[in-house]
Backbone as a chain_set.jsonl record, in Angstrom:
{"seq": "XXXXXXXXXXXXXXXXXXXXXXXXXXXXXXXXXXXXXXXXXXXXXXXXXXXXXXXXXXXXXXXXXXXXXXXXXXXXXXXXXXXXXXXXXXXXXXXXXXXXXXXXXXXXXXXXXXXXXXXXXXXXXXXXXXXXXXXXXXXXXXXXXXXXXXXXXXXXXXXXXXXXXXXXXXXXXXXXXXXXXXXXXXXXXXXXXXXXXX", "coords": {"N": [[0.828, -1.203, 0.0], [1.853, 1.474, 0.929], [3.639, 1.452, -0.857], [2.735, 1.384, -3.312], [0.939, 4.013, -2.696], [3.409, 5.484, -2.495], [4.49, 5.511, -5.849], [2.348, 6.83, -7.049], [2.187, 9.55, -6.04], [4.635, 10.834, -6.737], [4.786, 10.509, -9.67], [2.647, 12.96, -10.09], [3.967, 15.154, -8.413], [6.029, 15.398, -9.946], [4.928, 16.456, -12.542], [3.65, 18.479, -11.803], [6.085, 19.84, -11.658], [6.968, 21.18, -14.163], [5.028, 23.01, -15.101], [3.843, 25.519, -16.361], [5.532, 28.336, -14.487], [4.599, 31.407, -14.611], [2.131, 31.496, -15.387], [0.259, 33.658, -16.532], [0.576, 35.399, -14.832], [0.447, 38.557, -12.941], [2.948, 41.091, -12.539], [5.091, 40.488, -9.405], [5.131, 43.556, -7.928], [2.676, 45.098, -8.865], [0.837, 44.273, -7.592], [-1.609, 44.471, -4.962], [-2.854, 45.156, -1.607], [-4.671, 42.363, -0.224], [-3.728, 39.463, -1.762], [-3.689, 36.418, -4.025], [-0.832, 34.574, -3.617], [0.549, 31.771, -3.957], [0.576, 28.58, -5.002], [0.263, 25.673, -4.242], [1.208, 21.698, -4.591], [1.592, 19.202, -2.629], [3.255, 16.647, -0.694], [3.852, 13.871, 1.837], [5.081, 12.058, 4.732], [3.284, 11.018, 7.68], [4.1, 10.059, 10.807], [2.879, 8.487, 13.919], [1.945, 7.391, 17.677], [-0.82, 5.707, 18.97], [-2.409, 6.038, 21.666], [-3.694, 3.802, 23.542], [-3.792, 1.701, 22.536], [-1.541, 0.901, 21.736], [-0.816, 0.301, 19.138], [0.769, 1.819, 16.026], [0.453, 4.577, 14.134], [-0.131, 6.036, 11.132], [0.167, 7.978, 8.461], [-0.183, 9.585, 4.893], [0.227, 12.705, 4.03], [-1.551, 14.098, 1.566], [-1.911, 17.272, -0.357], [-3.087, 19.778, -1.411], [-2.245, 23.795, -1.655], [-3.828, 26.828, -1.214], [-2.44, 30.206, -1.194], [-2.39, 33.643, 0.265], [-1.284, 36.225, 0.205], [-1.198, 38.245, 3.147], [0.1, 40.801, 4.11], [-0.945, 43.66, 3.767], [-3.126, 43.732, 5.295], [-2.517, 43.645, 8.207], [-0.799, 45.844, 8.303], [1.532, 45.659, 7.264], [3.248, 46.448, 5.091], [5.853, 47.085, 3.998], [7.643, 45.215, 4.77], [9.86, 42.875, 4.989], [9.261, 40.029, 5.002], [6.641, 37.724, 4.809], [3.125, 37.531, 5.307], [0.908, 34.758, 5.51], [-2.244, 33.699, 4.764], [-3.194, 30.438, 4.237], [-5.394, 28.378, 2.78], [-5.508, 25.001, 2.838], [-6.599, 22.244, 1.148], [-7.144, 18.466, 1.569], [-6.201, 15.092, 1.163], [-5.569, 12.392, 2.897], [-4.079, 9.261, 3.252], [-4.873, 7.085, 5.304], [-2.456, 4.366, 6.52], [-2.239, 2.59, 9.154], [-3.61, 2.289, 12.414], [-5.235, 0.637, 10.778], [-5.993, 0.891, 7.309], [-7.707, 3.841, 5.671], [-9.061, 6.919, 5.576], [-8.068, 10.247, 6.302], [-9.535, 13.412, 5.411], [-10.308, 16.41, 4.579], [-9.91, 20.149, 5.127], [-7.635, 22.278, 6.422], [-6.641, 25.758, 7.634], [-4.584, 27.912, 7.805], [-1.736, 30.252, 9.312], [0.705, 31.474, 7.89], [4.119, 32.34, 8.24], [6.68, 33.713, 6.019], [10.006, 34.428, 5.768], [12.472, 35.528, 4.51], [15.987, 34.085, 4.592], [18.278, 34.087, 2.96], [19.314, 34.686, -0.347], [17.812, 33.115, -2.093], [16.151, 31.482, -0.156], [13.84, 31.111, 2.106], [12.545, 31.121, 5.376], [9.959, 29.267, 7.266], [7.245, 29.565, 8.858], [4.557, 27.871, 10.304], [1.134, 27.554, 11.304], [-1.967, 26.035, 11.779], [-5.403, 25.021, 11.583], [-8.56, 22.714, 11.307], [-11.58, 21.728, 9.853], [-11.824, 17.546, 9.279], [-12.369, 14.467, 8.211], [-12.335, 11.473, 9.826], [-11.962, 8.268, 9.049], [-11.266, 5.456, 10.045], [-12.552, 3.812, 13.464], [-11.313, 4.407, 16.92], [-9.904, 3.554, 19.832], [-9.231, 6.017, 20.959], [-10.507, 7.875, 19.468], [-13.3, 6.736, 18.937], [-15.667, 5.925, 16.974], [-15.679, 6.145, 13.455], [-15.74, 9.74, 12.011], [-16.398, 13.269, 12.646], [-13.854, 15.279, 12.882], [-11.229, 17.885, 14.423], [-8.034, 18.998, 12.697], [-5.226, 20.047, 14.05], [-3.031, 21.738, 13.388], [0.953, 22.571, 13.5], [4.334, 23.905, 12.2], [7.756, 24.255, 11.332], [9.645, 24.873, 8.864], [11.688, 25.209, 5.487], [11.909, 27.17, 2.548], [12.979, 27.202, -0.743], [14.311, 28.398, -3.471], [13.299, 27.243, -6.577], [13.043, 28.426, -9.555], [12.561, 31.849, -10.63], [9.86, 32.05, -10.513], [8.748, 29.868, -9.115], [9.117, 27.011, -6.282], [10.571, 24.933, -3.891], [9.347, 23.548, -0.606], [10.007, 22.433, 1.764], [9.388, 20.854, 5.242], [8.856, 20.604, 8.79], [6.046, 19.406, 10.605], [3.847, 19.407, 13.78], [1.3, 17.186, 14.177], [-2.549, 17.288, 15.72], [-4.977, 15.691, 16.07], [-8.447, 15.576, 17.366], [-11.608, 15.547, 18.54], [-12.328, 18.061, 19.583], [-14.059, 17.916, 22.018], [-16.162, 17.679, 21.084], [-17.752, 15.174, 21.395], [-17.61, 11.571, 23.178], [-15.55, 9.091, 22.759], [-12.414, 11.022, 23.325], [-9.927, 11.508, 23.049], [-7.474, 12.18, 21.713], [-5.095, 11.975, 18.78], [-2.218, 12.322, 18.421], [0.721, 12.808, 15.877], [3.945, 13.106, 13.757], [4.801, 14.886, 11.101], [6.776, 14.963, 7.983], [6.824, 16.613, 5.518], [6.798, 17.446, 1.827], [6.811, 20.344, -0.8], [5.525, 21.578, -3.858], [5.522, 24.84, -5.257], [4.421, 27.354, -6.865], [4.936, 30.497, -7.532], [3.315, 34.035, -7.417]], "CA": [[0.0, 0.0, 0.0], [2.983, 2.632, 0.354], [4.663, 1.721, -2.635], [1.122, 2.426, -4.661], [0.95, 5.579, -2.761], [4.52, 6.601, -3.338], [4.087, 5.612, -6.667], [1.015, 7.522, -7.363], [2.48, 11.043, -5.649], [6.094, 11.18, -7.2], [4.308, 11.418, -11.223], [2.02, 14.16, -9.311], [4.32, 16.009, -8.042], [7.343, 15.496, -11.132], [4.041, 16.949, -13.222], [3.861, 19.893, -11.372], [7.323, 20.859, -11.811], [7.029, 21.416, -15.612], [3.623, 23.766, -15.466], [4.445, 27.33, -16.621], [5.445, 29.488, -13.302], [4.051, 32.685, -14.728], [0.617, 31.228, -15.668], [-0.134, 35.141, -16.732], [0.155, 35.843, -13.126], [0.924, 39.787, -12.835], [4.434, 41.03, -11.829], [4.594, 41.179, -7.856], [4.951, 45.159, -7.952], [1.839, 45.475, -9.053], [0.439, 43.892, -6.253], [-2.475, 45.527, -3.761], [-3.834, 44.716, -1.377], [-4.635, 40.764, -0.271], [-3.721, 38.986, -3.221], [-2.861, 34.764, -3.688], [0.621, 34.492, -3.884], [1.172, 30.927, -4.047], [-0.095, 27.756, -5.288], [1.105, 24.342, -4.258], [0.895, 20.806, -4.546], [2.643, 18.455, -1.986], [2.696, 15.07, -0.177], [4.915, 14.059, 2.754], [4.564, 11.035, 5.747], [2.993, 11.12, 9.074], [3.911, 8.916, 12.215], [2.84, 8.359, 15.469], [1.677, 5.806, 18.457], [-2.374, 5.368, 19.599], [-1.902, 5.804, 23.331], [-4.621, 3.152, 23.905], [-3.73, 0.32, 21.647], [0.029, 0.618, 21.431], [-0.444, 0.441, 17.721], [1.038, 2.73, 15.079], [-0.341, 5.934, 13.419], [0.503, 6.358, 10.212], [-0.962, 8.818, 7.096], [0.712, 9.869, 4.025], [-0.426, 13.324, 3.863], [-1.485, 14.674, 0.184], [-2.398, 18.18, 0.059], [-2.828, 21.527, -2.192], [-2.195, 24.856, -0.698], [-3.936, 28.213, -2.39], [-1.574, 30.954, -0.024], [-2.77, 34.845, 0.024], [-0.529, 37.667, 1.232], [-1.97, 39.266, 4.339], [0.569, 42.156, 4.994], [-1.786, 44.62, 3.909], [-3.935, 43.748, 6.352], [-1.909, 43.52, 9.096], [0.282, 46.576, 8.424], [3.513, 45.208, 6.854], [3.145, 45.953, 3.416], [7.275, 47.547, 3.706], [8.42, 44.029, 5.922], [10.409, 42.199, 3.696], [8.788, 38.68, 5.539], [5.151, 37.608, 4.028], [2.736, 37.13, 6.386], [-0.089, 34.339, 4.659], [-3.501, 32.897, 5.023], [-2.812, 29.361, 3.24], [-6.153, 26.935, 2.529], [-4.923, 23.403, 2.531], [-7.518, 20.912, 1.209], [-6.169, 17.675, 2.561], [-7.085, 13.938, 1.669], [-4.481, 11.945, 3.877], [-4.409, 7.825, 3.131], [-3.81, 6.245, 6.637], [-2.441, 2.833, 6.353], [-1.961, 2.137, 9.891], [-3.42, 1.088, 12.66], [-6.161, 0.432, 9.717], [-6.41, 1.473, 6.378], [-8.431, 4.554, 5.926], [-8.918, 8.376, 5.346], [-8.414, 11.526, 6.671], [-9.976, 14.091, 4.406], [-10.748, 18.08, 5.424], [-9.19, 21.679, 4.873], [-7.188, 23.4, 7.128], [-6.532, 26.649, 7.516], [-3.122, 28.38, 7.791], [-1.585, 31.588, 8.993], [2.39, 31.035, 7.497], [4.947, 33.745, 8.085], [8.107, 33.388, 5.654], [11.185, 35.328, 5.989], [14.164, 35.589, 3.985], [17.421, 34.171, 5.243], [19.074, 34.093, 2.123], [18.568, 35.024, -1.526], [16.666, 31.958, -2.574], [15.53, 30.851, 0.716], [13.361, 31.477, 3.005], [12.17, 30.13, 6.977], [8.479, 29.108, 6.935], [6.739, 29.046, 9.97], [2.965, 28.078, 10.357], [0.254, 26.846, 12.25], [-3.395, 25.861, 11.164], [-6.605, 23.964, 12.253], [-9.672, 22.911, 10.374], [-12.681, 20.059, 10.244], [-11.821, 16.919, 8.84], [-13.091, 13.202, 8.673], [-11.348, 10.166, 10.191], [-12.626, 7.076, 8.444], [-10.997, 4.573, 11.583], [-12.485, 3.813, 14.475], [-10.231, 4.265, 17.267], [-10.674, 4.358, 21.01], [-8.964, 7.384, 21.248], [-12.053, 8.823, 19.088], [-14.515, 6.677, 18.997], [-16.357, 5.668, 15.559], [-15.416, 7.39, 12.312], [-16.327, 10.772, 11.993], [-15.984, 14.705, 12.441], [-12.76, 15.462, 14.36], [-10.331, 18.756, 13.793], [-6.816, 18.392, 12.206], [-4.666, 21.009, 14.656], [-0.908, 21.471, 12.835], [1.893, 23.891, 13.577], [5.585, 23.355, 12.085], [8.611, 25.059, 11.17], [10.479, 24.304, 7.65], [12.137, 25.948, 4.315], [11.503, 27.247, 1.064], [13.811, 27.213, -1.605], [13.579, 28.811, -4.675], [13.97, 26.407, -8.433], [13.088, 29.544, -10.242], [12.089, 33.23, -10.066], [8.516, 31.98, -9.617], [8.442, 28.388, -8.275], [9.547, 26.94, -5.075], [10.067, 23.55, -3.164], [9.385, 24.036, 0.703], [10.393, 20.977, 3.191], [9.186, 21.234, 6.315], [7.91, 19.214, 9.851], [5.214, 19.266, 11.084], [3.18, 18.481, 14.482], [-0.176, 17.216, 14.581], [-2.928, 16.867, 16.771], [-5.969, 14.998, 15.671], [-9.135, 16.087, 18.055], [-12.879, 16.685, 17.837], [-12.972, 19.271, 20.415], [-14.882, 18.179, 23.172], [-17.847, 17.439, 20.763], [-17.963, 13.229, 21.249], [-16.908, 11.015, 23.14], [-14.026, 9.944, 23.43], [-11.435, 12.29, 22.951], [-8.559, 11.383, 23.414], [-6.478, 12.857, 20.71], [-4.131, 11.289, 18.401], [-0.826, 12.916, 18.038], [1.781, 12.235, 14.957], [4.457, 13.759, 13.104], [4.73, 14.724, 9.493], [7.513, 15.305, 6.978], [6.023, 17.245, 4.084], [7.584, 18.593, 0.748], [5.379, 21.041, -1.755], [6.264, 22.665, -4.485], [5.213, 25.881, -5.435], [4.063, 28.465, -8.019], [4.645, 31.615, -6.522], [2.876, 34.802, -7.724]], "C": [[0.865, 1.257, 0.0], [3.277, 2.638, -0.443], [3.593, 1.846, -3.165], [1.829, 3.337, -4.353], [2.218, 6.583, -3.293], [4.806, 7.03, -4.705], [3.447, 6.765, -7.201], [2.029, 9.278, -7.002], [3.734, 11.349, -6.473], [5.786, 11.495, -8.591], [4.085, 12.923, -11.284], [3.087, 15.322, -9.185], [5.69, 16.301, -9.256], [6.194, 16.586, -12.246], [4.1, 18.079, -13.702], [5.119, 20.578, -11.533], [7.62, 21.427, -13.457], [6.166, 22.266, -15.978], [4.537, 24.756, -15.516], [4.864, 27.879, -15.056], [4.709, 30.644, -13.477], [2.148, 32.295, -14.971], [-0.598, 32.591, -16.013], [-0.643, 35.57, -15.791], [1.165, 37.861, -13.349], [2.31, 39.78, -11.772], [4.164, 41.674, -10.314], [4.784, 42.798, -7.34], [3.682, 45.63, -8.347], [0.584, 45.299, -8.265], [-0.23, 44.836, -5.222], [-3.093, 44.956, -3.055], [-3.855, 42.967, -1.038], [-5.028, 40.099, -2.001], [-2.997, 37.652, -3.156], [-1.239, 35.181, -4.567], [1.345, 33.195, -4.157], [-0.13, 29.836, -4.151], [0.752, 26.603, -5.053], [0.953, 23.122, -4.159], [1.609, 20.257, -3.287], [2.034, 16.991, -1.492], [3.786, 14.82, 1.257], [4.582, 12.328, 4.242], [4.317, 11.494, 6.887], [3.129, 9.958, 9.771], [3.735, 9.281, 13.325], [2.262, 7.211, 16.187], [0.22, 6.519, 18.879], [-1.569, 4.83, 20.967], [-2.641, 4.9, 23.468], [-4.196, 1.651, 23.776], [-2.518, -0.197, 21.347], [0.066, 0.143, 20.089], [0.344, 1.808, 17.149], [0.297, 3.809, 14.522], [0.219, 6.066, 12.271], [-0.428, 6.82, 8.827], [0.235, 9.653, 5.758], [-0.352, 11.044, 3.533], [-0.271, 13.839, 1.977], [-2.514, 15.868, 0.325], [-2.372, 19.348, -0.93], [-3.158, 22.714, -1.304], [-2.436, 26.535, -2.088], [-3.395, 29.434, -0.795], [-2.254, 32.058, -0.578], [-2.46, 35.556, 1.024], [-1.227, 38.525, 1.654], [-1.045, 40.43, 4.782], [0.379, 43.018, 4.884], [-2.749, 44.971, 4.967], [-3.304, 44.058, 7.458], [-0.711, 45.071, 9.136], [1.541, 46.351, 7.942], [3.806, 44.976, 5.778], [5.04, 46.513, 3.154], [8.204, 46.203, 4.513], [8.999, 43.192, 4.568], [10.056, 40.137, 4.239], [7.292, 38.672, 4.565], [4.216, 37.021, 4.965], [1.38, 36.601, 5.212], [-0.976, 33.603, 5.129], [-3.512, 32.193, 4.004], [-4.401, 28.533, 3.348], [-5.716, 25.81, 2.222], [-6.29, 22.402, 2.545], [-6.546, 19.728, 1.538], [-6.775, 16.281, 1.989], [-6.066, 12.794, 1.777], [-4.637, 10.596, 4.11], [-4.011, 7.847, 4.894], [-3.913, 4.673, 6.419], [-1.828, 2.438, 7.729], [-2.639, 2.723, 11.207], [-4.242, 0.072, 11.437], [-6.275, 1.446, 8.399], [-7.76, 2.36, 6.463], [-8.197, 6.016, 5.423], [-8.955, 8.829, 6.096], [-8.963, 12.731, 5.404], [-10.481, 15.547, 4.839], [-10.039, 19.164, 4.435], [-9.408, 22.394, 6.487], [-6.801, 24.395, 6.83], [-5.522, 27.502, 8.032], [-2.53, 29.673, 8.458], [0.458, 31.34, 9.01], [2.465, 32.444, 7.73], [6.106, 32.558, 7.282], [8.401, 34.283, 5.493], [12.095, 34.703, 5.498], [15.123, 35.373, 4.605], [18.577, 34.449, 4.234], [18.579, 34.887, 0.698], [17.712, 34.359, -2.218], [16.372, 30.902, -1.515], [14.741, 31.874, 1.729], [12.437, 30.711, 4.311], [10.645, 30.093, 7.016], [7.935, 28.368, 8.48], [5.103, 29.094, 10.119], [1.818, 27.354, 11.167], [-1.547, 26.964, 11.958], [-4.087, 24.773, 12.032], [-7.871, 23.803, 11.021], [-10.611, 21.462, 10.229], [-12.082, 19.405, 9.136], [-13.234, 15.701, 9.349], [-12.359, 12.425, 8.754], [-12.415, 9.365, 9.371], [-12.33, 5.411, 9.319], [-11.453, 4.58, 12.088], [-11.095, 3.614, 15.638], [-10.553, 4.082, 18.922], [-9.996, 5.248, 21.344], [-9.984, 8.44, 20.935], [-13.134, 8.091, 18.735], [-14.713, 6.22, 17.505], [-15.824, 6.866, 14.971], [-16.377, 8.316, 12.172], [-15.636, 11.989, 12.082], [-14.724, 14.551, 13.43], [-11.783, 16.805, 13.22], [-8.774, 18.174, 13.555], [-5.885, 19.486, 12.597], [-2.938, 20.91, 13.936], [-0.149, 22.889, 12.853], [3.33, 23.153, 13.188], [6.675, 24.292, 11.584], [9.459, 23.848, 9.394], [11.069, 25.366, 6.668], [11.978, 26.331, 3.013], [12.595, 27.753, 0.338], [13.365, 27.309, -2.366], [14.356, 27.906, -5.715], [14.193, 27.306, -9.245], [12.283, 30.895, -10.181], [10.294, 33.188, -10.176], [8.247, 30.471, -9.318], [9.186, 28.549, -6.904], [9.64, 25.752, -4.617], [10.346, 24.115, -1.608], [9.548, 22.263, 0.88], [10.175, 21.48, 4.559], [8.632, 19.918, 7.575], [6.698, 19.843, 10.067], [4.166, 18.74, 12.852], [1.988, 18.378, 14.063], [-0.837, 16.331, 15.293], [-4.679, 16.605, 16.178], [-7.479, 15.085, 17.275], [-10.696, 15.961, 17.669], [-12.907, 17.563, 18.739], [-13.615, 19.534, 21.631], [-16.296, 18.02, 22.185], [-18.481, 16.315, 20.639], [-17.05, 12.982, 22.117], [-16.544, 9.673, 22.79], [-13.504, 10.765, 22.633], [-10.345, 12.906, 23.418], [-7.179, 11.993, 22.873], [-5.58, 11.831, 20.271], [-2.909, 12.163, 17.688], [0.544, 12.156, 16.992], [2.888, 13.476, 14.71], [4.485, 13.59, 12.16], [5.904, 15.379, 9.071], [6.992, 15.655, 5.957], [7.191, 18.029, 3.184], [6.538, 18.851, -0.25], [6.428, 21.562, -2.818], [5.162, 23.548, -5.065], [5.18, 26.504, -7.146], [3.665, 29.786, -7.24], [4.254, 32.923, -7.871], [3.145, 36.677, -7.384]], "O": [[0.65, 2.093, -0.878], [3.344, 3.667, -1.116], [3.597, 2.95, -3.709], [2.842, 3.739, -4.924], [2.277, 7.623, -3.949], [5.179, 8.155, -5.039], [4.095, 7.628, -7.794], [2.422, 9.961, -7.948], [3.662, 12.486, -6.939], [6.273, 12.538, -9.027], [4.669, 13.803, -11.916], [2.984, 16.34, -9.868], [6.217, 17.411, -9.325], [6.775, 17.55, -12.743], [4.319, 18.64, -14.776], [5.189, 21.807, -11.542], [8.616, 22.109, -13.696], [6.223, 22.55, -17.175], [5.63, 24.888, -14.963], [3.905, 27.549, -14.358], [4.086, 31.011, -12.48], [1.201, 33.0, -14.622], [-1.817, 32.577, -15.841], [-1.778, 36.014, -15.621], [2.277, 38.087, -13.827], [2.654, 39.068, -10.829], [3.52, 42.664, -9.967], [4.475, 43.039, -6.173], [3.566, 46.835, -8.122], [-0.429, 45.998, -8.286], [0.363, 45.779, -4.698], [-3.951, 44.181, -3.479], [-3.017, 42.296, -1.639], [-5.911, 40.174, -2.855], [-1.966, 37.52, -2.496], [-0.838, 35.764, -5.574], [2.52, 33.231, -4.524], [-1.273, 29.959, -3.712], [1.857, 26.514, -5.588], [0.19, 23.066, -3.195], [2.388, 21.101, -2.844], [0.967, 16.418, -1.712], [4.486, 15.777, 1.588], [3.464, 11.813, 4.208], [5.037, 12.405, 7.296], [2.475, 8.947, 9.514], [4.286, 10.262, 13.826], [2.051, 6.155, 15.591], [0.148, 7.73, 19.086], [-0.755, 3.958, 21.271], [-1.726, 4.564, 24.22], [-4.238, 0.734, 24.596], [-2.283, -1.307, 20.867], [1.078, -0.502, 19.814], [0.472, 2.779, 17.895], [-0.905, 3.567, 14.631], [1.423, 6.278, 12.412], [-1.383, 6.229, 8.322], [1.325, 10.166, 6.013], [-1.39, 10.804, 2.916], [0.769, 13.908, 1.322], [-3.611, 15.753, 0.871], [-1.24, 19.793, -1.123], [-4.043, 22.736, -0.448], [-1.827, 27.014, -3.044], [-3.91, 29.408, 0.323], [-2.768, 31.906, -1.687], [-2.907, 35.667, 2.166], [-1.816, 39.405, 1.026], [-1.375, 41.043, 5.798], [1.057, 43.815, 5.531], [-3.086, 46.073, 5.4], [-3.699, 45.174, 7.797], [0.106, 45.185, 10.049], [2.537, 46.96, 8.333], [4.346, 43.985, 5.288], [5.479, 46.276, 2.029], [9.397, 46.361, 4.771], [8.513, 43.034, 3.448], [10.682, 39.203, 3.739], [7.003, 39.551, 3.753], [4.542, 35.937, 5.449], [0.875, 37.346, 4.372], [-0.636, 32.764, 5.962], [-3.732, 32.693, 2.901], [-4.408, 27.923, 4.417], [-5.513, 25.662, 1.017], [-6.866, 21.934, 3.528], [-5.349, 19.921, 1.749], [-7.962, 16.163, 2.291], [-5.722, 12.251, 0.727], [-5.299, 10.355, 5.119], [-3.123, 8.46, 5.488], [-4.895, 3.956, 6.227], [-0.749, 1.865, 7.575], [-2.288, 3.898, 11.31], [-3.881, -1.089, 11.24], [-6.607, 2.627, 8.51], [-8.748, 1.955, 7.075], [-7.129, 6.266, 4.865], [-9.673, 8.4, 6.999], [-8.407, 12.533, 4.324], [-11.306, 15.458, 5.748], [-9.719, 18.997, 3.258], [-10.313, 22.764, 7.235], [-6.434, 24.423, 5.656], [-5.911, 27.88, 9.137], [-3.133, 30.563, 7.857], [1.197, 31.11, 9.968], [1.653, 33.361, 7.608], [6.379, 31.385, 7.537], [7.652, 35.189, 5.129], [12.538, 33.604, 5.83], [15.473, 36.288, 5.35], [19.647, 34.949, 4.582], [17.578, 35.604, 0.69], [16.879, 34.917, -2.932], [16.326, 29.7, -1.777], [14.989, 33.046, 2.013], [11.701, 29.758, 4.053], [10.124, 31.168, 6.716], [8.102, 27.261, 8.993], [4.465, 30.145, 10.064], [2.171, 26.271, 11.634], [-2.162, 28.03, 11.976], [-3.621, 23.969, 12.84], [-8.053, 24.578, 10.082], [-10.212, 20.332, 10.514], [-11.753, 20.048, 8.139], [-14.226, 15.735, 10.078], [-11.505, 12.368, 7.868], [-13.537, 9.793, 9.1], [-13.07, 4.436, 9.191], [-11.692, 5.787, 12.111], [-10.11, 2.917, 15.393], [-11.634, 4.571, 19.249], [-10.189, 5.395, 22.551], [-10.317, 9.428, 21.591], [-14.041, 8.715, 18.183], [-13.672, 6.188, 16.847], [-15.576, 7.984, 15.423], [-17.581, 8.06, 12.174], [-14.459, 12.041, 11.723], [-14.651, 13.883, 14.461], [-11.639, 16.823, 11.997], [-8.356, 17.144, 14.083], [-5.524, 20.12, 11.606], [-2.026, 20.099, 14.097], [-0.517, 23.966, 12.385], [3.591, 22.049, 13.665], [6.188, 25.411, 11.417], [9.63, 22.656, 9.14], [10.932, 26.523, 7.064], [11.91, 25.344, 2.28], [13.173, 28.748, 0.776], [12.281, 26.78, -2.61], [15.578, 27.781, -5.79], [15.287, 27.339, -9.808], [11.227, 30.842, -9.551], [9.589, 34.17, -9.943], [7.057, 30.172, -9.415], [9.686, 29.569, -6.429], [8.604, 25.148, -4.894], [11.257, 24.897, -1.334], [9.231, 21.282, 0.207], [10.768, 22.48, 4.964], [8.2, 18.785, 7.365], [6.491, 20.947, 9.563], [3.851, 17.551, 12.896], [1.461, 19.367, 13.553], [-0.475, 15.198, 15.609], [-5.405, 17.571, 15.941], [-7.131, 14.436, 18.261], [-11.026, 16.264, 16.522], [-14.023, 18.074, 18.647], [-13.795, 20.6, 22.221], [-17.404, 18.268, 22.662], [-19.526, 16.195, 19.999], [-15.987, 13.596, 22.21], [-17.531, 9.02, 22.45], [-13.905, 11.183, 21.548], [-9.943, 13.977, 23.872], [-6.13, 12.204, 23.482], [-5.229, 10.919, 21.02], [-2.869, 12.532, 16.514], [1.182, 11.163, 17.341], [2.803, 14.565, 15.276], [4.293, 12.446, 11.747], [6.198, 16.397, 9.699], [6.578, 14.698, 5.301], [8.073, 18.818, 3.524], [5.645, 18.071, -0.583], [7.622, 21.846, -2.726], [4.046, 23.1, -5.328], [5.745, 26.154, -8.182], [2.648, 30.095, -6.618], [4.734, 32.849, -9.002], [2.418, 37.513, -7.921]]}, "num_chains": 1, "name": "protein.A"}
């Protein structure tokens, strides 16, 4: 079942690296105002342990990200950082403790900052409803539960409008207090995207 999935994502994402960058996206000086700045595909692994069952956790997240520069809003249209509200639809195989889905959109607020000339430090943290497709007794029968993630990683530039970011990830798998149980299931993720920046 991995080797499908890895399979399957590595075409995906080789695909994406051949699409135009400019896609008759206007030059960023012309720029006002909240405006998407980035488009990205990615994929990446998640592990962790089910406190309950002493099984495994495991999800191979696949994900697109539409990003839109907020430093108008916020005041920091002269900051040379980018402060962004990212949408990540999400639909996340898990092949462990049981085959299954996660499936949702979270919701993002990334800062990246320049360390270099074709890099930059990417820090972000999002939440947003999904669906487990497992039962677990940490949560109970499949159903609604949020998908809480904050991580720190890098973006590197391929060319003066693409990008590949690498980054970790935590996450914290929840409904909220709206079922029980609710126990939470905590993993980590390795994710790489690449980009079409705007």
């Amino acid at each position: 079942m991995k080797k499908k999935l890895f399979r399957l994502s590595i075409p995906l994402l080789l695909t994406c690296s051949f699409i135009p960058g400019k896609l008759n996206a206007a030059p960023s000086d012309t720029h006002e105002g909240v405006h998407i700045d980035e488009i990205a595909i990615g994929s990446g692994y998640a592990w962790g342990h089910m406190k309950f069952t002493e099984a495994d956790y495991h999800a191979v997240p696949i994900f697109v990200r539409f990003g839109f520069d907020m430093n108008s809003v916020f005041g920091m249209r002269d900051s040379k950082g980018t402060l962004q509200l990212a949408l990540e639809p999400f639909c996340n195989p898990v092949t462990e403790p049981d085959s299954g889905v996660e499936t949702g959109l979270n919701v993002f607020f990334r800062y990246l900052h320049p360390i270099a000339p074709s890099v930059k430090l990417v820090g972000e943290i999002g939440s947003g409803p999904m669906y487990l497709s497992i039962d677990s007794k940490e949560q109970g029968d499949a159903g609604f539960n949020f998908l809480n993630q904050f991580g720190l990683g890098a973006q590197v530039a391929v060319s003066g409008n693409s990008a590949i970011t690498v980054g970790y990830r935590f996450r914290h798998l929840s409904n909220a207090g709206t079922s029980e149980p609710n126990h939470g299931i905590n993993s980590n993720a390795v994710v790489l995207s690449y980009s079409l920046l705007y």
